[in-house]
N, C-alpha and C positions, 0 to 999 in steps of 0.2 A: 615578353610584353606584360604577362600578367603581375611576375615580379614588380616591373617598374608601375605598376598600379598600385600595385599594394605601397612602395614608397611612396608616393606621390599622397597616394589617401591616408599614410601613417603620417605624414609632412602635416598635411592636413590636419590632422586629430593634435595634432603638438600645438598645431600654431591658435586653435583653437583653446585647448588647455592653455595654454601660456596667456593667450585674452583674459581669458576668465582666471586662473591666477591673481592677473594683474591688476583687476577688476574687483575680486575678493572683498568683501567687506569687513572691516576690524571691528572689532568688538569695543563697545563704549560702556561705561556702566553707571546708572544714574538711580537711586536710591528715591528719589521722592514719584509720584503720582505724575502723569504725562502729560498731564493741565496744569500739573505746579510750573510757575515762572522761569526757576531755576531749571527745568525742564526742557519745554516746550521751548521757548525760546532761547536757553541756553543752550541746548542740544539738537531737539526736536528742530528747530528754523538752522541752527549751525550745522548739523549733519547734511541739511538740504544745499544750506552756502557753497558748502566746499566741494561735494558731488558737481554742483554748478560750476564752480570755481576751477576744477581739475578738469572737467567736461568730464567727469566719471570717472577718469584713475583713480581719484582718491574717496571711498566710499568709508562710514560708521554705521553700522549697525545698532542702533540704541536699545539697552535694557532697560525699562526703569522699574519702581518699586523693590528695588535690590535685589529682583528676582534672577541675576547675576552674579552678582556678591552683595552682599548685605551692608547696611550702614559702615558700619563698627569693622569690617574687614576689607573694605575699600581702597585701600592703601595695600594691603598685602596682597590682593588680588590683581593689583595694578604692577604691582614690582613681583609676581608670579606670572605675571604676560595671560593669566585668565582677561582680562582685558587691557588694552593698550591706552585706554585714556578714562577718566573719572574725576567726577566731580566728590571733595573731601573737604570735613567738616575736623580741622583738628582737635577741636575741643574732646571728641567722640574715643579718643587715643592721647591722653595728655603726658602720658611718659615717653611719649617715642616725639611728642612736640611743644616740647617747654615751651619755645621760642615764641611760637605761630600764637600759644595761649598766654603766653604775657601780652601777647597785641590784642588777644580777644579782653583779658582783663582791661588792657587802657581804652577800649571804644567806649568802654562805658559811658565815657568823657566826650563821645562825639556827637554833634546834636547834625549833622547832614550826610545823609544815608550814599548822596553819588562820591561827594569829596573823601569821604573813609574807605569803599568800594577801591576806586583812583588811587589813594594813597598805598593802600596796602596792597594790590597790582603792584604797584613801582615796589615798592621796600620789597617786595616777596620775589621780585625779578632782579634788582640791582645791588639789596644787601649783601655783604660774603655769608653773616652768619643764620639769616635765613635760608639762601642759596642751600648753604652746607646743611642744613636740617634737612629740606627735602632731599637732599646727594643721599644724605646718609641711609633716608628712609624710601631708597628707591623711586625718586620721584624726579620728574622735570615739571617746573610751576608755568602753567601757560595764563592764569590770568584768576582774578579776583574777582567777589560778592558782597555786599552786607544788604542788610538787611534794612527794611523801612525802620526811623529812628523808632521805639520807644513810647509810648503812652500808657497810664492807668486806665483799663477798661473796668468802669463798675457795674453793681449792682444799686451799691451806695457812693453816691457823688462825694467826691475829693475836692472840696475846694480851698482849701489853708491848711498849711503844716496842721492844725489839733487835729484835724480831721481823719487824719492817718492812725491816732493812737490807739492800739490793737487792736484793727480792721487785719482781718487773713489776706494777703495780697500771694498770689501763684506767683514764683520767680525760675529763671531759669538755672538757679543757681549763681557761684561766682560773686562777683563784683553786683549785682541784682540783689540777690539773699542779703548781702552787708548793709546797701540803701535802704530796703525797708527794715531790717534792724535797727537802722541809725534816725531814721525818724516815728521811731515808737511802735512799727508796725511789726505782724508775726508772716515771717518766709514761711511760703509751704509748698509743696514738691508735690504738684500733679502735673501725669502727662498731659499733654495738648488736646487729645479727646476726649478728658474728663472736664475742662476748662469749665464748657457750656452747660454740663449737669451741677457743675461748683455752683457754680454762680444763680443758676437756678433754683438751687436748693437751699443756697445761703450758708454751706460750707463752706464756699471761703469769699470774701465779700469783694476782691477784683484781683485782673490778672494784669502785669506786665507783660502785655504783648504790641507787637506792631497794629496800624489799622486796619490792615488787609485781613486780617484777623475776622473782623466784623462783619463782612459778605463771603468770605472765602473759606474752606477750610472749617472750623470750628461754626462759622454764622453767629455770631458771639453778637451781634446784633439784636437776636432775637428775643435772650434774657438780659443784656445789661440794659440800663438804665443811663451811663453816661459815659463819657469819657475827657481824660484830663489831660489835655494838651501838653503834658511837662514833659520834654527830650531827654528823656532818661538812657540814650546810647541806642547802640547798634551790635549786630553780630556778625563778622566777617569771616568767609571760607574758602575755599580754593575752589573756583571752577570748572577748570582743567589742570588734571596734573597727567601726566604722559609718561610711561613706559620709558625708560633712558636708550634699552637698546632698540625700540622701536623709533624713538626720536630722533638716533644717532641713525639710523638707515635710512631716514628720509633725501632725498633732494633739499639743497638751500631752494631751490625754487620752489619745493613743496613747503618747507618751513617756514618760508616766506609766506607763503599762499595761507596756510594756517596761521598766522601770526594776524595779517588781514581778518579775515574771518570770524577770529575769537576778541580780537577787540571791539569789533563791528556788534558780536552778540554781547557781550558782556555791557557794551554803552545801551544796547535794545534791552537787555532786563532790567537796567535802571531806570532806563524810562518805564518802562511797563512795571516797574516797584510804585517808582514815581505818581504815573497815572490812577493806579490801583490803590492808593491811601487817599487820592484827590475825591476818587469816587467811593470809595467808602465812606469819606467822612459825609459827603456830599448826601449818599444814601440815610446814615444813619441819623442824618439831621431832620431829614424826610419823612423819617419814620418815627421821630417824634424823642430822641437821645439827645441828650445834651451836649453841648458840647464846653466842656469848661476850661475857660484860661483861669492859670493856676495863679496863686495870691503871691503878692510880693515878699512873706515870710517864707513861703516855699521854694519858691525858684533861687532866694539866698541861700537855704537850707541847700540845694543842690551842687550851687556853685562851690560850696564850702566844701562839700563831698568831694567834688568834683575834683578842687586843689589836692585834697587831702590824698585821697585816690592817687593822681601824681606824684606825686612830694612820695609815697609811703610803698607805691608798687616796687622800685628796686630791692628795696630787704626783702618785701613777702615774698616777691620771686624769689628772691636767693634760699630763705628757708623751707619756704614749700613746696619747691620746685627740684630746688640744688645745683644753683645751677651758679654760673661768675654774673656780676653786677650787668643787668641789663640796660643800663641808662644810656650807655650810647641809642642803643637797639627802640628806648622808648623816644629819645630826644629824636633823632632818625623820623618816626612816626609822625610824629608833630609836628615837625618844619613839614612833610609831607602833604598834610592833611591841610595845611593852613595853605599852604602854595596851589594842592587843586581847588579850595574854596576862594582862590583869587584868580585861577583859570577861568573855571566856571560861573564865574560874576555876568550878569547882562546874559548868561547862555539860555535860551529858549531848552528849557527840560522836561518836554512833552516833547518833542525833535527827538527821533532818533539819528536822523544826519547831524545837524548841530552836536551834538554829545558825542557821537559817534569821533567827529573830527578831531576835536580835545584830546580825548583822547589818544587818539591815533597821530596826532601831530606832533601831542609831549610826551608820545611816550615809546608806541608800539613801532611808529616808524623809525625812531632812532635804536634798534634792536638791528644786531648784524643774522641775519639770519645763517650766515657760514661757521658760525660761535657758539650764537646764543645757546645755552642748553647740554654742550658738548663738554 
């Protein structure tokens, strides 16, 4: 009798391990602040989704402030199974992702923050030789980001091409540093928390940042004096990128189920990018910034860049990269980017249901989940 207690209570203790197992929470890793956007809603609201979504089988554990794996080792940490899913900025690793950064160099060319996001989503899920970058570099690409477009935040007001000639403008590098070189200006390389002391001080007289810039983050509000309306591009990242052999273990109904879920957060951070420049600019207006629409010598100035840029990315890729002629790879981008800025025509972008659907209609729902990613 006492035998068959002790199996009945060790039956027990299995079936309870085996719950909790099952239950287990995967480790996620998210390098920015738990209020950042990219964050919070792309993690923080999605790890919540899919626990909901699974009824609890399937739980994340979020890290963020890279106090899991750091920025710069987010990729490696991800294809070493320290975490199974991360969000990745390839610029941060540009020899291990030619590819991913000749699309960061052409955004520079994009002037709308959701249709570049969409686009690059698709091209980083359906191209072979994007595909094959993250294969290579240990990765499954579950979905895309950019960034709010672009603005001159000053100290001194920009309002016609002279006005740029050697003002210090902060870039992020790239395709950025070459525009204010090519309109008389001097690039200069401070990090993001020094922005606000720049400008304050008059060491460098504006930054190349987004608007969210202005209440968020930096409060770049508080010392500049204006800002200049010119769509000087975007910056586009990877999401989620996924562990291969953790992806390959899933259920199609769980990959399913995540496939839902990350298109759902990824349309929710564009709108909350979205919303978040509406009300910046909104604030900053408020608080007494200018807000300047740029002079029709300028905005030609850009356009001219802009072709140029096009027209001249496939050599520079090839020599400063080393890499075979990327022009399929860029034309790919383009037709992309045009076709979700004629999705998204008339779509309400403050909706996160509207945006949500768009996407999920052209893109996420036509994904085999028995496939995708394998």
């Amino acid at each position: 009798m006492k035998s068959v207690k002790h199996v009945i209570a060790l039956a027990a203790l299995c079936a309870v391990s085996g719950a909790a197992l099952a239950q287990k929470a995967h480790m996620a890793t998210n390098w920015m602040a738990p209020v950042h956007i990219l964050n919070d809603v792309t993690y923080q609201q999605w790890a919540a989704d899919v626990a909901k979504a699974s009824n609890g089988t399937l739980k994340f554990e979020v890290h963020s402030n890279g106090s899991l794996v750091p920025a710069r080792s987010t990729m490696q940490g991800i294809r070493d199974s320290v975490a199974v899913v991360g969000i990745v900025y390839p610029a941060y690793t540009p020899a291990e992702f030619p590819l991913n950064n000749v699309v960061n160099d052409l955004v520079f060319v994009s002037d709308d923050d959701i249709a570049a996001a969409f686009a690059y989503t698709e091209l980083a899920m359906t191209h072979p030789k994007l595909q094959a970058e993250w294969k290579k570099n240990g990765g499954v690409f579950g979905g895309g980001y950019s960034t709010p477009v672009y603005n001159f935040i000053c100290g001194k007001a920009i309002r016609k091409l002279d006005d740029t000639k050697g003002l210090k403008i902060r870039t992020a590098g790239g395709a950025q540093s070459e525009w204010v070189k090519a309109i008389g200006a001097v690039p200069v390389s401070v990090p993001s928390p020094d922005i606000y002391s720049g400008i304050e001080r008059g060491s460098i007289d504006c930054s190349m940042s987004d608007p969210s810039m202005l209440d968020k983050g930096a409060k770049l509000w508080e010392v500049a004096k204006s800002v200049t309306l010119l769509p000087m591009g975007v910056v586009v990242g990877a999401n989620y990128i996924y562990n291969p052999d953790f992806w390959k273990g899933l259920k199609p109904s769980e990959r399913k189920m995540l496939l839902d879920t990350m298109a759902r957060a990824t349309a929710r951070a564009q709108v909350a990018y979205h919303k978040s420049v509406q009300e910046a600019l909104d604030g900053a207006r408020k608080r007494g910034l200018e807000l300047v629409e740029p002079s029709a010598d300028l905005k030609a100035r850009l356009a001219t860049y802009n072709k140029q840029t096009i027209d001249n990315l496939p050599k520079a890729s090839m020599e400063s990269r080393k890499i075979a002629d990327p022009t399929d790879l860029i034309k790919a981008y383009l037709e992309l980017e045009t076709k979700w800025k004629g999705l998204l025509k008339g779509v309400d972008r403050n909706s996160d249901d509207a945006v949500y659907k768009v996407l999920h209609d052209n893109l996420y729902s036509k994904l085999d989940p028995a496939k995708f990613g394998l």
